[in-house]
mmCIF file of the N, C-alpha and C atoms, coordinates in Angstrom:
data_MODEL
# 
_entry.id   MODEL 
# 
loop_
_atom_site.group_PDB 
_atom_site.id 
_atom_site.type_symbol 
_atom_site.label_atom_id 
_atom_site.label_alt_id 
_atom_site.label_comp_id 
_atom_site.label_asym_id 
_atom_site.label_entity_id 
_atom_site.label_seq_id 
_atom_site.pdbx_PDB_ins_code 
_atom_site.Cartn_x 
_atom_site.Cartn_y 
_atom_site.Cartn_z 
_atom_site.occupancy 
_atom_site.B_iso_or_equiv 
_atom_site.pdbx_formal_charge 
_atom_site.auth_seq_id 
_atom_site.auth_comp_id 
_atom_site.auth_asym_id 
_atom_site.auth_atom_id 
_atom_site.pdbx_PDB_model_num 
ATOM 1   N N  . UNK A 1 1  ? 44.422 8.985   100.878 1.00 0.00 ? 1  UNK A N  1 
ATOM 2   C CA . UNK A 1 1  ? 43.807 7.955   100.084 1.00 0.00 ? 1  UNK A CA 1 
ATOM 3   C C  . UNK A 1 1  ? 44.183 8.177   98.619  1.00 0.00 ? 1  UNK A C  1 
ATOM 4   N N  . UNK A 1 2  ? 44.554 7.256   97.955  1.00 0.00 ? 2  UNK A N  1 
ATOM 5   C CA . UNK A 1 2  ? 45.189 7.608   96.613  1.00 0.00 ? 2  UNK A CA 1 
ATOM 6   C C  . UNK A 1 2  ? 43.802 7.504   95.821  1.00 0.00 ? 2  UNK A C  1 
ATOM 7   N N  . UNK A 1 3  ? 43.808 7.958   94.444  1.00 0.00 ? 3  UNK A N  1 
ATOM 8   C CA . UNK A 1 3  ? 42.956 7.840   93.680  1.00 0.00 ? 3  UNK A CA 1 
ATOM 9   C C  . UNK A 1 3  ? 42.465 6.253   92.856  1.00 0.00 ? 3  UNK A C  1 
ATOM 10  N N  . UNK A 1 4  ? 42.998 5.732   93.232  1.00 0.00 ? 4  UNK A N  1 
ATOM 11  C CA . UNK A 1 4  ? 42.686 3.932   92.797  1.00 0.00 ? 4  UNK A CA 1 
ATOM 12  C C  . UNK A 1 4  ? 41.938 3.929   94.164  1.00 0.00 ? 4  UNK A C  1 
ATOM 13  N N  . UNK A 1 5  ? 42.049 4.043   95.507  1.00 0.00 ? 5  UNK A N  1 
ATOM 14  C CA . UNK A 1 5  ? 41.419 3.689   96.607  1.00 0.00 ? 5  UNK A CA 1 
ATOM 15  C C  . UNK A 1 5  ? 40.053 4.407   96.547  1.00 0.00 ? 5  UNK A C  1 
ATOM 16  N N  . UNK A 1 6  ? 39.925 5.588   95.831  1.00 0.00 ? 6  UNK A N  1 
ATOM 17  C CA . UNK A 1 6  ? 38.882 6.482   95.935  1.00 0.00 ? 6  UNK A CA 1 
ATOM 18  C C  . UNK A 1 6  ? 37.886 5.709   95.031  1.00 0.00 ? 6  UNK A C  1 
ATOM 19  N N  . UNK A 1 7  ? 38.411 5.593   93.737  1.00 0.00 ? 7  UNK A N  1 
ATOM 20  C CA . UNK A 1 7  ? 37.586 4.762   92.804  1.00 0.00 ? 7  UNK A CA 1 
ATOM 21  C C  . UNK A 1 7  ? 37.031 3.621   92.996  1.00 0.00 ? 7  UNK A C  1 
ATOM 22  N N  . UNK A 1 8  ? 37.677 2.822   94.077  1.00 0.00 ? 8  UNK A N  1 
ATOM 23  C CA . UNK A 1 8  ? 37.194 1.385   94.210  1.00 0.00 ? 8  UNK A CA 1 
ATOM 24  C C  . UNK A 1 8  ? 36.021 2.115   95.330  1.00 0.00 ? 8  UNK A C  1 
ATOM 25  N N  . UNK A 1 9  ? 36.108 2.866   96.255  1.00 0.00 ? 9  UNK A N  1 
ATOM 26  C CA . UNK A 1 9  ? 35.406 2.950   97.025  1.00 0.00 ? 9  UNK A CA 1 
ATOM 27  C C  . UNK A 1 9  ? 33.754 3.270   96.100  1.00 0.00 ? 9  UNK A C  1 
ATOM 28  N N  . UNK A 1 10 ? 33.774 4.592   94.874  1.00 0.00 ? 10 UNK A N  1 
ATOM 29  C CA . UNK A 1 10 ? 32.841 5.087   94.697  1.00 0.00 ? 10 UNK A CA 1 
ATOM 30  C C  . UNK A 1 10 ? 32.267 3.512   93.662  1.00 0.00 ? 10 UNK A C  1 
ATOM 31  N N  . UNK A 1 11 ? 32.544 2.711   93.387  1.00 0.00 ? 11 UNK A N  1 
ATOM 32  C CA . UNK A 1 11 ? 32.421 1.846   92.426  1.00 0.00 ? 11 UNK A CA 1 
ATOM 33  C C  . UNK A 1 11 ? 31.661 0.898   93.323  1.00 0.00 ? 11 UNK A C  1 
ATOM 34  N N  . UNK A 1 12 ? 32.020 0.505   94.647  1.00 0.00 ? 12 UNK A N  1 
ATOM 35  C CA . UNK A 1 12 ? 31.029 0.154   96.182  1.00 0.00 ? 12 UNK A CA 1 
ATOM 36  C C  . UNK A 1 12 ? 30.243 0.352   96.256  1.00 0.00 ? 12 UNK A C  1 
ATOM 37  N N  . UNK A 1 13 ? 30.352 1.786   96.456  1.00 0.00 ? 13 UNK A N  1 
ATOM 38  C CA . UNK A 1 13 ? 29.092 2.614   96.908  1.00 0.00 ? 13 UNK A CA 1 
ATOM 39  C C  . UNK A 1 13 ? 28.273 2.513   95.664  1.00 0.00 ? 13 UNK A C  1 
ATOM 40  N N  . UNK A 1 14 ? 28.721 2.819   94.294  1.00 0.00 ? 14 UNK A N  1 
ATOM 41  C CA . UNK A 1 14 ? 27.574 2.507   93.484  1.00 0.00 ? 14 UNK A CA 1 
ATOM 42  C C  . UNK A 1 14 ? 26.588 1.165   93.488  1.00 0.00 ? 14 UNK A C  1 
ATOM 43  N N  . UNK A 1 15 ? 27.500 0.087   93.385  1.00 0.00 ? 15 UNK A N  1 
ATOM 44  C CA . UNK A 1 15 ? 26.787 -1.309  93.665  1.00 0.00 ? 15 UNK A CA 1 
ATOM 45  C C  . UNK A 1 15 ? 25.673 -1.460  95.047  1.00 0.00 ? 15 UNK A C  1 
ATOM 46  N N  . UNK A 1 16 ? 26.612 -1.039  96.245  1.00 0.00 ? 16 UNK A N  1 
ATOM 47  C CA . UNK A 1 16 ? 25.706 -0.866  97.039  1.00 0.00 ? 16 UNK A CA 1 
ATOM 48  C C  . UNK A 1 16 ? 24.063 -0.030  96.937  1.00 0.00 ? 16 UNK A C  1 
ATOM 49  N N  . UNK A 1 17 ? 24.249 1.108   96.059  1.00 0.00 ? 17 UNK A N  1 
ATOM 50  C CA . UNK A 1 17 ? 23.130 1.791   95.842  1.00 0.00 ? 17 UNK A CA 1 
ATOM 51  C C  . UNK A 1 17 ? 22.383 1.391   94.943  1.00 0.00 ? 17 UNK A C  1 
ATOM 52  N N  . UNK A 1 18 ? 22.842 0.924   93.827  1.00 0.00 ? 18 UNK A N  1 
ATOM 53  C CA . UNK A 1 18 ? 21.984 -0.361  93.007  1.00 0.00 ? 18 UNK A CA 1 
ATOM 54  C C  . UNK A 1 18 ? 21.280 -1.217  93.790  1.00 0.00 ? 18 UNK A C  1 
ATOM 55  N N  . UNK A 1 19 ? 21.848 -2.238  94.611  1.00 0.00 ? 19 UNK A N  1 
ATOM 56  C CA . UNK A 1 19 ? 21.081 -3.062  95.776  1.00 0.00 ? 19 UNK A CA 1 
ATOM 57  C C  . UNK A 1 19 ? 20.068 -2.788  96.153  1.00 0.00 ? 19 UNK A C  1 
ATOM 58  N N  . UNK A 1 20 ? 20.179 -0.918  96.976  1.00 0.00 ? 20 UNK A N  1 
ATOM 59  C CA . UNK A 1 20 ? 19.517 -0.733  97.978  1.00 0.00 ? 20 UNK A CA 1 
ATOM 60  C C  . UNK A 1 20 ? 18.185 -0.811  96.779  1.00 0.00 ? 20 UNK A C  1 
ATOM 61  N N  . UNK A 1 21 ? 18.298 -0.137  95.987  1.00 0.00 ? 21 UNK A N  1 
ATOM 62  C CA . UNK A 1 21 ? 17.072 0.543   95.165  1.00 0.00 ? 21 UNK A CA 1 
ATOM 63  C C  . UNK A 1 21 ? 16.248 -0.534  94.476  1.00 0.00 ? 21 UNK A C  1 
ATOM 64  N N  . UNK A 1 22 ? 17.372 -1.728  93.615  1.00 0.00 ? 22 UNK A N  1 
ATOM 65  C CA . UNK A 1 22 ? 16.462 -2.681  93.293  1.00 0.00 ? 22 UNK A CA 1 
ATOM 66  C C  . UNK A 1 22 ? 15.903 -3.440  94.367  1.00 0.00 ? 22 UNK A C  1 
ATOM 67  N N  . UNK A 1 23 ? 15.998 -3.306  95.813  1.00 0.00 ? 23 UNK A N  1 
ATOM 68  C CA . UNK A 1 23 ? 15.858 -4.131  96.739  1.00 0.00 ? 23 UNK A CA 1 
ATOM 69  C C  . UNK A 1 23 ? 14.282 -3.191  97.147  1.00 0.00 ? 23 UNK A C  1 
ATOM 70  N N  . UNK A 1 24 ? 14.225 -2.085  96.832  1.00 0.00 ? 24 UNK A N  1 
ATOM 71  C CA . UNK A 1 24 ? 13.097 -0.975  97.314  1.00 0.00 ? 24 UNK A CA 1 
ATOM 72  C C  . UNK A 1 24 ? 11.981 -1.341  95.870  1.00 0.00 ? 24 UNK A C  1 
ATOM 73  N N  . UNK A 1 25 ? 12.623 -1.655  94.654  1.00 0.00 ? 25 UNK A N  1 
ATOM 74  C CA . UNK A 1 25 ? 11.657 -1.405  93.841  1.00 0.00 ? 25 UNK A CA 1 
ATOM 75  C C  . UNK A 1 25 ? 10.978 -2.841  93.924  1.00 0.00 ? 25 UNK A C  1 
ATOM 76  N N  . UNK A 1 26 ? 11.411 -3.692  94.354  1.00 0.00 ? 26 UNK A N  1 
ATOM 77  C CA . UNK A 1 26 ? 10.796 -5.434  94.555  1.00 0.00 ? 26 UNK A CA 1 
ATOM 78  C C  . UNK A 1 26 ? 9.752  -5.176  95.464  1.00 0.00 ? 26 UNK A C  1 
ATOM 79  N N  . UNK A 1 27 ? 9.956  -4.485  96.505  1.00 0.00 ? 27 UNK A N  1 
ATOM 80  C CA . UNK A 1 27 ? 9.061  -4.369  97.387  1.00 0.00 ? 27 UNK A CA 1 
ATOM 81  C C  . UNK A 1 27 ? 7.958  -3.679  96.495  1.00 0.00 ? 27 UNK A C  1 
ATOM 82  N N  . UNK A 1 28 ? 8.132  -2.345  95.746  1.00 0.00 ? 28 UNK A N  1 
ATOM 83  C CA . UNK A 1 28 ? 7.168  -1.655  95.363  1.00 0.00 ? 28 UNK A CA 1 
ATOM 84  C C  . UNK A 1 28 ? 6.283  -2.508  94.408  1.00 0.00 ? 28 UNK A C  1 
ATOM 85  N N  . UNK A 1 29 ? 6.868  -3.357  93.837  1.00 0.00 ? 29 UNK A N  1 
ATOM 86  C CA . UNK A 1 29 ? 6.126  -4.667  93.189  1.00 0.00 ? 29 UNK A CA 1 
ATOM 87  C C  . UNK A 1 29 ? 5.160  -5.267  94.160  1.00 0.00 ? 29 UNK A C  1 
ATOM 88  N N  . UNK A 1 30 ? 5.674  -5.784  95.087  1.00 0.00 ? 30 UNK A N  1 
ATOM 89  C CA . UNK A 1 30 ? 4.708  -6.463  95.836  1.00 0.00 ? 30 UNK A CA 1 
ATOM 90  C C  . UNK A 1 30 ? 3.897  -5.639  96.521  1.00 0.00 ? 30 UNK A C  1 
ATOM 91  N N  . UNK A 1 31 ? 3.541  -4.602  96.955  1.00 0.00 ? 31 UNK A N  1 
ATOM 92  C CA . UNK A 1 31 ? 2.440  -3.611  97.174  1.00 0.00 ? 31 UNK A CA 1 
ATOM 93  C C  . UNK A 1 31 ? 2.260  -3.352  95.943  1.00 0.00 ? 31 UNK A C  1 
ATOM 94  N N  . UNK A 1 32 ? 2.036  -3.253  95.257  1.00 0.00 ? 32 UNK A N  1 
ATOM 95  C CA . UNK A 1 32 ? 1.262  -2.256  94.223  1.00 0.00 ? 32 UNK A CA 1 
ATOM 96  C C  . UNK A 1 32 ? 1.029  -3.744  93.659  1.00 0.00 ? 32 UNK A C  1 
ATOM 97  N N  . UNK A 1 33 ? 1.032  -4.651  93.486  1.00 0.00 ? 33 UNK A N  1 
ATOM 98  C CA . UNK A 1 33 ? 0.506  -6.039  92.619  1.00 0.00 ? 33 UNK A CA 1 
ATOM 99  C C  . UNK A 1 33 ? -0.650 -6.053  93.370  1.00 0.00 ? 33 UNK A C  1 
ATOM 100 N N  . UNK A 1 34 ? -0.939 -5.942  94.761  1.00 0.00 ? 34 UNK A N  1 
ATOM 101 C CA . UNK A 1 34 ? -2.356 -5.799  95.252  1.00 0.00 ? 34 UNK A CA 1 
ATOM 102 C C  . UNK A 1 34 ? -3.237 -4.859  94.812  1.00 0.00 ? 34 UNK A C  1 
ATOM 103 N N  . UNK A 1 35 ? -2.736 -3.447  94.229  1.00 0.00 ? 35 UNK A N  1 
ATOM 104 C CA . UNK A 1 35 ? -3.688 -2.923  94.215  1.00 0.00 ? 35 UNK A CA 1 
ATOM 105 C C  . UNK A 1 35 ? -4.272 -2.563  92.309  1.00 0.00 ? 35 UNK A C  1 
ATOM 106 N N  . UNK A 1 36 ? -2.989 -2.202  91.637  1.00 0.00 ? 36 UNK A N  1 
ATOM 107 C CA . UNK A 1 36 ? -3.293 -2.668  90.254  1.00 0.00 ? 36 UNK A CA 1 
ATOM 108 C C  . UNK A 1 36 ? -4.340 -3.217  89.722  1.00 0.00 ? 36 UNK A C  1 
ATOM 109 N N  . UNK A 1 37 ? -4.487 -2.667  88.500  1.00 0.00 ? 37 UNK A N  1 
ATOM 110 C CA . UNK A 1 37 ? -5.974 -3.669  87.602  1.00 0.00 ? 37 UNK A CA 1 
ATOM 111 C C  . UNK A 1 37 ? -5.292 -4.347  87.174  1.00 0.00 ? 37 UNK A C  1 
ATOM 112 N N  . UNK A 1 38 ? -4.405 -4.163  86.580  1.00 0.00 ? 38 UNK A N  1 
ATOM 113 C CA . UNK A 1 38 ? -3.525 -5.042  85.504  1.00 0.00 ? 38 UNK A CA 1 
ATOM 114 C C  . UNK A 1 38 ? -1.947 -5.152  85.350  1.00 0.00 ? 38 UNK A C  1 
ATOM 115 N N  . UNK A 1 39 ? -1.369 -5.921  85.518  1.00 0.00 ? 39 UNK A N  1 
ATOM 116 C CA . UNK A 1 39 ? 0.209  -5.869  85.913  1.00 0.00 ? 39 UNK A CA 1 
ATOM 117 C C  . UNK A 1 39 ? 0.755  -5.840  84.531  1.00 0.00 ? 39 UNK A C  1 
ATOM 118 N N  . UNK A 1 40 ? -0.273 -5.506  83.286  1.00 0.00 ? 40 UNK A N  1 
ATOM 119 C CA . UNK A 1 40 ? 0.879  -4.958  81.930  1.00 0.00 ? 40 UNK A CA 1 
ATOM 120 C C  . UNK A 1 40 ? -0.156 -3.534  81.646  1.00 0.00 ? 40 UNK A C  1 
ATOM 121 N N  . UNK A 1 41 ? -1.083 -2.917  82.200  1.00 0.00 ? 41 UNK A N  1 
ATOM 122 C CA . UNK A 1 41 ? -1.497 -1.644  81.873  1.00 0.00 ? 41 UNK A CA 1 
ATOM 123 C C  . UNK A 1 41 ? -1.563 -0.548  83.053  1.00 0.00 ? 41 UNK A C  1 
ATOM 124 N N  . UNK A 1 42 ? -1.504 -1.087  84.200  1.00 0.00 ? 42 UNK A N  1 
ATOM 125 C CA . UNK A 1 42 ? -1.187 -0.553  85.251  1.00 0.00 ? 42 UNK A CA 1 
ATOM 126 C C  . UNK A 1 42 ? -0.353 0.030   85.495  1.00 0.00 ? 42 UNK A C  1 
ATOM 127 N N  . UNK A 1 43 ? 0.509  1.474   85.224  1.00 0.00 ? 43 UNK A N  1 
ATOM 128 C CA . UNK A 1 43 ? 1.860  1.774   85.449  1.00 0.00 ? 43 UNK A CA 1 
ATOM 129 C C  . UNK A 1 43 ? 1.929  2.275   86.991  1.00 0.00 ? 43 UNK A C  1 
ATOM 130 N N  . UNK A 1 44 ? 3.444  2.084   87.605  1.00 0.00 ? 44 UNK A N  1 
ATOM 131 C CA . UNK A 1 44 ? 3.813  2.427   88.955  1.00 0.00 ? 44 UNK A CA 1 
ATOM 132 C C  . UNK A 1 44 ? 4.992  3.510   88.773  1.00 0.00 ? 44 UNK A C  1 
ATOM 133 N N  . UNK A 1 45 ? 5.402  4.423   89.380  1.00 0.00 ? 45 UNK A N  1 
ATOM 134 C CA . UNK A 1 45 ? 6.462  4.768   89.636  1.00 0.00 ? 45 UNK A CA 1 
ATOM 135 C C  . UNK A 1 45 ? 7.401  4.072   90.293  1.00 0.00 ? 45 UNK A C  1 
ATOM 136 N N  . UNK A 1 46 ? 8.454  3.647   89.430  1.00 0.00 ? 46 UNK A N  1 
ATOM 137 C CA . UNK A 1 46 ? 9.971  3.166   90.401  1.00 0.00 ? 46 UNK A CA 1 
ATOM 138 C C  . UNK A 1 46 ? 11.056 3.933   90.399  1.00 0.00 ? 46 UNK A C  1 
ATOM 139 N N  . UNK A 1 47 ? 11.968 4.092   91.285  1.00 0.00 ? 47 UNK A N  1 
ATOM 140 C CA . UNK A 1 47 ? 13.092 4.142   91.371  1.00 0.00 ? 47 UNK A CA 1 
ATOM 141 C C  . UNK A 1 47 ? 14.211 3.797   90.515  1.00 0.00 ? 47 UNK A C  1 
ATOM 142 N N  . UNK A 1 48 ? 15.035 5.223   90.066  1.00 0.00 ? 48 UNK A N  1 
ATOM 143 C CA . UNK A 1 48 ? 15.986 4.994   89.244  1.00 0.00 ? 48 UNK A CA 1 
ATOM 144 C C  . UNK A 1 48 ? 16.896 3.665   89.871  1.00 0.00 ? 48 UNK A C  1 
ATOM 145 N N  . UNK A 1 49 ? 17.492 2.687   89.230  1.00 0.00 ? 49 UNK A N  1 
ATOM 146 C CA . UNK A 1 49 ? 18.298 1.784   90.072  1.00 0.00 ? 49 UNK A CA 1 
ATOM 147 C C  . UNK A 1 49 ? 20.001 1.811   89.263  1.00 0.00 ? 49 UNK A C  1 
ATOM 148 N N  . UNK A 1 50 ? 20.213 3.476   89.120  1.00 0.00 ? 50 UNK A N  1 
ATOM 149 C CA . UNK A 1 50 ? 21.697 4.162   88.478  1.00 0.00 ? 50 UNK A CA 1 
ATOM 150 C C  . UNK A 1 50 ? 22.836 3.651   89.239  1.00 0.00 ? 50 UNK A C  1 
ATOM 151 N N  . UNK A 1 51 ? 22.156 4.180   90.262  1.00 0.00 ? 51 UNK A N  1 
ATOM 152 C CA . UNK A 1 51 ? 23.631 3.887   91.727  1.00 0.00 ? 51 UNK A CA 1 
ATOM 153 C C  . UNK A 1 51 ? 24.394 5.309   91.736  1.00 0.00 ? 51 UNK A C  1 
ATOM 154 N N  . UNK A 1 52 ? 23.877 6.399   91.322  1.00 0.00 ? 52 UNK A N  1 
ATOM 155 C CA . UNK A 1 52 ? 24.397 7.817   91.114  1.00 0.00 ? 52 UNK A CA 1 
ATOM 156 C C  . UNK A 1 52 ? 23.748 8.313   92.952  1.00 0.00 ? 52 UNK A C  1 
ATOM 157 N N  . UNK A 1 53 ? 24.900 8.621   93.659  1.00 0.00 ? 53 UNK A N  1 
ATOM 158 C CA . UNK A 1 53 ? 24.114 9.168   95.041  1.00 0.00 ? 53 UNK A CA 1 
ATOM 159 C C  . UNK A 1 53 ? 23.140 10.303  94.934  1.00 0.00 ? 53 UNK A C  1 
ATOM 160 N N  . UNK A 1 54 ? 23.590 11.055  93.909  1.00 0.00 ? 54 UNK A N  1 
ATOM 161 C CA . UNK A 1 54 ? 22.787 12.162  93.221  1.00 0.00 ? 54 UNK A CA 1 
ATOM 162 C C  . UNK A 1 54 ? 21.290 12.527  92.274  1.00 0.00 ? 54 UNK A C  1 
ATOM 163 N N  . UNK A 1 55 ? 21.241 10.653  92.124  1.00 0.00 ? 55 UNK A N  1 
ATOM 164 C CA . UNK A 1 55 ? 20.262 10.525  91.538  1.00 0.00 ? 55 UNK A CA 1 
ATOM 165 C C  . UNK A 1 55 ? 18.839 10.349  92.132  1.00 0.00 ? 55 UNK A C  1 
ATOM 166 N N  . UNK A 1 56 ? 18.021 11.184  91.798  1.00 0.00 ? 56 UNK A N  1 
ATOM 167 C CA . UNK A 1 56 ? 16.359 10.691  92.482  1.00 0.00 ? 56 UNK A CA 1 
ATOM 168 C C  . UNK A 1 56 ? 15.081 10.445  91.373  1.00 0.00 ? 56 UNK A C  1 
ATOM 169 N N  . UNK A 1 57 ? 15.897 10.302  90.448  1.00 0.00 ? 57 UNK A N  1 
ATOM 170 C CA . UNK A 1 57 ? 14.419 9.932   89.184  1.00 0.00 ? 57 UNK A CA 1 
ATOM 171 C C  . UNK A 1 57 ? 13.784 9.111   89.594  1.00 0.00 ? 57 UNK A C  1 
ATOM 172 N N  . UNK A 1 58 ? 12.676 8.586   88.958  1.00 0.00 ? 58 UNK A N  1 
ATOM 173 C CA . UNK A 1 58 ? 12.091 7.723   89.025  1.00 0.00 ? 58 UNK A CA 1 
ATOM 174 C C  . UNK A 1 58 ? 11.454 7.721   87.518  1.00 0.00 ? 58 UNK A C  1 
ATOM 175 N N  . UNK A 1 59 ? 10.606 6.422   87.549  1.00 0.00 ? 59 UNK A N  1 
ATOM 176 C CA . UNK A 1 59 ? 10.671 5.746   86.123  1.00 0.00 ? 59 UNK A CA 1 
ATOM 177 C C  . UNK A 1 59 ? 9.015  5.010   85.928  1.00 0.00 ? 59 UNK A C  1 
ATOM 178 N N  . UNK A 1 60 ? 7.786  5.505   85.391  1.00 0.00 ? 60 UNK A N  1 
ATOM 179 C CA . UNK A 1 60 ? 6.564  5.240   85.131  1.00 0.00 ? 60 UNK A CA 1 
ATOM 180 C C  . UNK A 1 60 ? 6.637  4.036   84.391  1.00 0.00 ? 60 UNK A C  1 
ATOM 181 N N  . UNK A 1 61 ? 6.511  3.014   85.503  1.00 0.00 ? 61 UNK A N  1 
ATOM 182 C CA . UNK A 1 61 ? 6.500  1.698   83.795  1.00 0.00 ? 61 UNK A CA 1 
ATOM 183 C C  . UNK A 1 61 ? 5.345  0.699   85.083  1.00 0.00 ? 61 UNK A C  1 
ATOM 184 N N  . UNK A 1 62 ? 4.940  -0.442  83.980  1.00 0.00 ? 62 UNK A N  1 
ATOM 185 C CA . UNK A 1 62 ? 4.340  -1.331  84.472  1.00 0.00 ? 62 UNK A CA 1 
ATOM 186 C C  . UNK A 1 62 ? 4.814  -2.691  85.380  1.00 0.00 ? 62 UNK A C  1 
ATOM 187 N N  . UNK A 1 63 ? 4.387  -2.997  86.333  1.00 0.00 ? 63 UNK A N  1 
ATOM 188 C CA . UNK A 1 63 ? 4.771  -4.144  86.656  1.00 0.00 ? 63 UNK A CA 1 
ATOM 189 C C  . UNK A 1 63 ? 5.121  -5.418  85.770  1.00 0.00 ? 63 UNK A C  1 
ATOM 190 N N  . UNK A 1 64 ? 4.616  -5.353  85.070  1.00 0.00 ? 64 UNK A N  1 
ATOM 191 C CA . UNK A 1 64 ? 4.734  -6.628  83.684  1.00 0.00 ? 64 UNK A CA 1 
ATOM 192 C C  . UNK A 1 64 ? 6.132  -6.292  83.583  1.00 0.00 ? 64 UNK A C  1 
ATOM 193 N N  . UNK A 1 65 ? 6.638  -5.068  83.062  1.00 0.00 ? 65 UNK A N  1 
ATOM 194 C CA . UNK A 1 65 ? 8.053  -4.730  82.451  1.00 0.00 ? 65 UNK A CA 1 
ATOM 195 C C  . UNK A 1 65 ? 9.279  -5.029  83.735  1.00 0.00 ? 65 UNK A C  1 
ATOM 196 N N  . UNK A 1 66 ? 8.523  -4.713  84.789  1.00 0.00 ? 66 UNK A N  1 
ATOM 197 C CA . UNK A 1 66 ? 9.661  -4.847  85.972  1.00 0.00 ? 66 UNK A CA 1 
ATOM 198 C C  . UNK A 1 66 ? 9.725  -5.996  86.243  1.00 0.00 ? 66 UNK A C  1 
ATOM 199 N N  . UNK A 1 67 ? 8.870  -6.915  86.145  1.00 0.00 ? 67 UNK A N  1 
ATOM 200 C CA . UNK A 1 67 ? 9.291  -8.036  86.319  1.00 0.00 ? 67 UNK A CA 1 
ATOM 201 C C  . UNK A 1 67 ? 10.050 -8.829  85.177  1.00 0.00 ? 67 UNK A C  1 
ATOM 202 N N  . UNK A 1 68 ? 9.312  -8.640  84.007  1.00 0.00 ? 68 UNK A N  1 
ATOM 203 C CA . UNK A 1 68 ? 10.339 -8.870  82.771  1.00 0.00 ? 68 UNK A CA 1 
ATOM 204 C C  . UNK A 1 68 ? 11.946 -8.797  82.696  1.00 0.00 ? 68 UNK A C  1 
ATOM 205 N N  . UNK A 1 69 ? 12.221 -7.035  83.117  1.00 0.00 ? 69 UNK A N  1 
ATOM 206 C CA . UNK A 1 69 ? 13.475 -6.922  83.475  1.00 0.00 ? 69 UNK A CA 1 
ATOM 207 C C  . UNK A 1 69 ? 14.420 -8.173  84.242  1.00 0.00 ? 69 UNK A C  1 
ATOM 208 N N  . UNK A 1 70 ? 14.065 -8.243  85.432  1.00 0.00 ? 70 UNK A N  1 
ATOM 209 C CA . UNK A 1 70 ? 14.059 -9.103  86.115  1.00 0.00 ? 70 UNK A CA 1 
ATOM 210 C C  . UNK A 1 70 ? 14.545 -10.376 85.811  1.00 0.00 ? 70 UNK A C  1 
ATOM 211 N N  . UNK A 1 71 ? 13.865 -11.020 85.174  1.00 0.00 ? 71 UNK A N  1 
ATOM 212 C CA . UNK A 1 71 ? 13.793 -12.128 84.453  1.00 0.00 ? 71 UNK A CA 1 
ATOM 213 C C  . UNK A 1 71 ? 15.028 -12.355 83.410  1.00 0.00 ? 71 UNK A C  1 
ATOM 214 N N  . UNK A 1 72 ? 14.878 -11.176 82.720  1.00 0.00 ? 72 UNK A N  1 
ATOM 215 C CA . UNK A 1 72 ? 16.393 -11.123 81.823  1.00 0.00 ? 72 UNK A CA 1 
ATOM 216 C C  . UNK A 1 72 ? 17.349 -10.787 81.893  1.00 0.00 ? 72 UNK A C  1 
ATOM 217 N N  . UNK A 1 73 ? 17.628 -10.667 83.382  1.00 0.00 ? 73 UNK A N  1 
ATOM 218 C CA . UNK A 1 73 ? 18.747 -10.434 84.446  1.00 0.00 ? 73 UNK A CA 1 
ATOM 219 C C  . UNK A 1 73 ? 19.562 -9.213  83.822  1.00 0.00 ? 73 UNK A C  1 
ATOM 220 N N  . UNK A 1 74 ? 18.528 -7.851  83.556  1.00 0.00 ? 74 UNK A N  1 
ATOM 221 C CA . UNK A 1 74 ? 18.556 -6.550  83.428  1.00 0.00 ? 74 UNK A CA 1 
ATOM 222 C C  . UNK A 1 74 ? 19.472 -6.372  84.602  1.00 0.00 ? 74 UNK A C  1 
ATOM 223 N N  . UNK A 1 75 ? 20.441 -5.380  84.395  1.00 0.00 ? 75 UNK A N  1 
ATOM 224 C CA . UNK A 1 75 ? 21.911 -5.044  85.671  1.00 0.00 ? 75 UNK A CA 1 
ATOM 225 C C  . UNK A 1 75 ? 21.114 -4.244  86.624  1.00 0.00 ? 75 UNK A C  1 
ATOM 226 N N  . UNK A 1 76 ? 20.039 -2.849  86.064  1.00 0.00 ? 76 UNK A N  1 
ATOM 227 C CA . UNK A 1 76 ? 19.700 -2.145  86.839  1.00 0.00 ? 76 UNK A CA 1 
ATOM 228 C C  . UNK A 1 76 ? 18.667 -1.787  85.490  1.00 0.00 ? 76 UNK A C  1 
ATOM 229 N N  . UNK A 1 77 ? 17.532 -0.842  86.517  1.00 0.00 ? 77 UNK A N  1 
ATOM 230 C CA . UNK A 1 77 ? 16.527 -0.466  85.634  1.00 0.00 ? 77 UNK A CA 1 
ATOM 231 C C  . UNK A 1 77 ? 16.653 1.161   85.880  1.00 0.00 ? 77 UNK A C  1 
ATOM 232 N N  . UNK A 1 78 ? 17.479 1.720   84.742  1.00 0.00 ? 78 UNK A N  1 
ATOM 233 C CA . UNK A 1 78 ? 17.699 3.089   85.179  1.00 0.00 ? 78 UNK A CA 1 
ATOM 234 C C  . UNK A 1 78 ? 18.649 3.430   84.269  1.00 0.00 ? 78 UNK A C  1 
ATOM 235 N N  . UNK A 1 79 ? 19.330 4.948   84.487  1.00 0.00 ? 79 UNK A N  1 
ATOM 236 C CA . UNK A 1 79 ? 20.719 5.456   83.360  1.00 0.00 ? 79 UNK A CA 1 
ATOM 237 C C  . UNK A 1 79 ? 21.669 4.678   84.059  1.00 0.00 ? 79 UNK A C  1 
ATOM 238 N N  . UNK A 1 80 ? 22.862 4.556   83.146  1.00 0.00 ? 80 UNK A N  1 
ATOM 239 C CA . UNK A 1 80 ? 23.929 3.727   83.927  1.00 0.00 ? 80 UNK A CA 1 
ATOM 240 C C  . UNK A 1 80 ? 24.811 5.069   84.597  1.00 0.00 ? 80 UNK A C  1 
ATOM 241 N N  . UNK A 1 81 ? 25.501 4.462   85.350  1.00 0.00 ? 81 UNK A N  1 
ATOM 242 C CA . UNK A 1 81 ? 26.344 5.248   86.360  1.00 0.00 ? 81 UNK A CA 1 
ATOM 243 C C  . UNK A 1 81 ? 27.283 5.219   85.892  1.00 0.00 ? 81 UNK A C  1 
ATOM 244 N N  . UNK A 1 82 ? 28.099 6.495   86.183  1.00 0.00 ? 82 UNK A N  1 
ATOM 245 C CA . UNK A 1 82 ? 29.701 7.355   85.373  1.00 0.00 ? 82 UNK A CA 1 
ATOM 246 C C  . UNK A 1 82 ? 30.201 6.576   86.157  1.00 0.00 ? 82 UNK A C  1 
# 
């Protein structure tokens, strides 16, 4: 596999792992909007959404902000990926 083939692959796999995670943190929105007092003082833990396979942070913010993100068609909510 040459190194252009390698790169396109890890550049996949990053997008793909972006997906998976913003696709996990939507959900974590919609459970935790039930249980929350307040969707701008309420903070949740989410998921880094880097796309680093290596990555497992996570990120204390409020539902208000994640959905905000959202809205301003934020790429990912997280460090960006090398």
């Amino acid at each position: 596999m040459s190194t252009d083939e390698r790169g396109d692959r890890r550049k996949h796999q990053i997008v793909r792992n972006e997906a998976l995670f913003r696709e996990v943190n939507e959900r974590v929105v919609e459970v935790a909007a039930n249980y929350v007092v307040t969707e701008t003082e309420s903070a949740v833990d989410f998921t880094c959404e880097c796309g680093r396979t290596e990555c497992s942070e996570t990120m204390l913010m409020t539902i208000a902000r994640v959905r905000g993100d959202s809205r301003t068609r934020d790429p990912f909510r997280g460090r960006p990926a090398a």
